[in-house]
N, C-alpha and C positions, 0 to 999 in steps of 0.2 A: 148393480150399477157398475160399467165399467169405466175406469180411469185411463185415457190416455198420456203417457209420458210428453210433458213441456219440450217442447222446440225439437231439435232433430234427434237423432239416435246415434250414438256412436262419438259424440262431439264430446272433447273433456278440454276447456277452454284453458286449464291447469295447464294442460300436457301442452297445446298450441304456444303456450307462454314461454313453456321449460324449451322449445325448439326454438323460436326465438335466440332467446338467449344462447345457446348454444352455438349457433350458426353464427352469435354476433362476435364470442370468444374467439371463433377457428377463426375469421377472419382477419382479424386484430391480435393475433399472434406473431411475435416479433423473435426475434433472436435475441441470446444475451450478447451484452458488451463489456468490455472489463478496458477500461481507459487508466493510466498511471498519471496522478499527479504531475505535478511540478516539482513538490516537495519531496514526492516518493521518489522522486531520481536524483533529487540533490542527497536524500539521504542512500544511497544506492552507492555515491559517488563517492559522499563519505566513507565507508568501509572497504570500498577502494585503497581511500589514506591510510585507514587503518592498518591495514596488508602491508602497504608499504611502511609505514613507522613502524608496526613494530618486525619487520625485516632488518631495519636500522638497527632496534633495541637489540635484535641479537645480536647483529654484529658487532655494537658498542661493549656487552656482555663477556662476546668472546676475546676484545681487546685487553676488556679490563682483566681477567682472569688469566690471559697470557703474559700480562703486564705492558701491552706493549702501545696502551691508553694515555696520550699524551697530552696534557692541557696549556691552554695558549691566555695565561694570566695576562695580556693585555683585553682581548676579547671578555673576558671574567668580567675586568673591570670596568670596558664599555656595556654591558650589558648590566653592568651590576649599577652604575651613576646614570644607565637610558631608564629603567627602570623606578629608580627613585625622583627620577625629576619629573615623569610623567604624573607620578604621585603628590 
């Protein structure tokens, strides 16, 4: 008794699937994108500041150490009774 092989020859409905697929990925391939916050540029901004304070800090540093750091005891003392009354 001979058997003939179900339906065509050559056909692997597997494989047909796995093209499919494949053909549906390349086409729906996108580029990446890389977008920055809002936040990431406000914090960006901040170290900006940072750069500049502490440019200040040294130069207030090298005041103090030359001696030549001078304080203005009225300001002291607005900033010291704006302070407590906020509190």
């Amino acid at each position: 008794m001979k058997i003939n092989p179900y339906g065509t020859q050559g056909v692997n409905p597997y494989k047909r699937q796995m093209n499919k697929f494949d053909q549906a990925t390349t086409v729906n391939k996108q580029k990446d994108q890389v977008e920055i916050s809002s936040t990431a540029k406000e914090m960006q901004q901040v170290s900006q500041l940072t750069d500049q304070r502490q440019a200040k800090i040294e130069e207030l540093k090298g005041q103090v150490e030359n001696g030549t750091y001078t304080i203005n005891p009225k300001e002291v003392a607005k900033s010291m009774v704006g302070f407590y009354s906020k509190n």
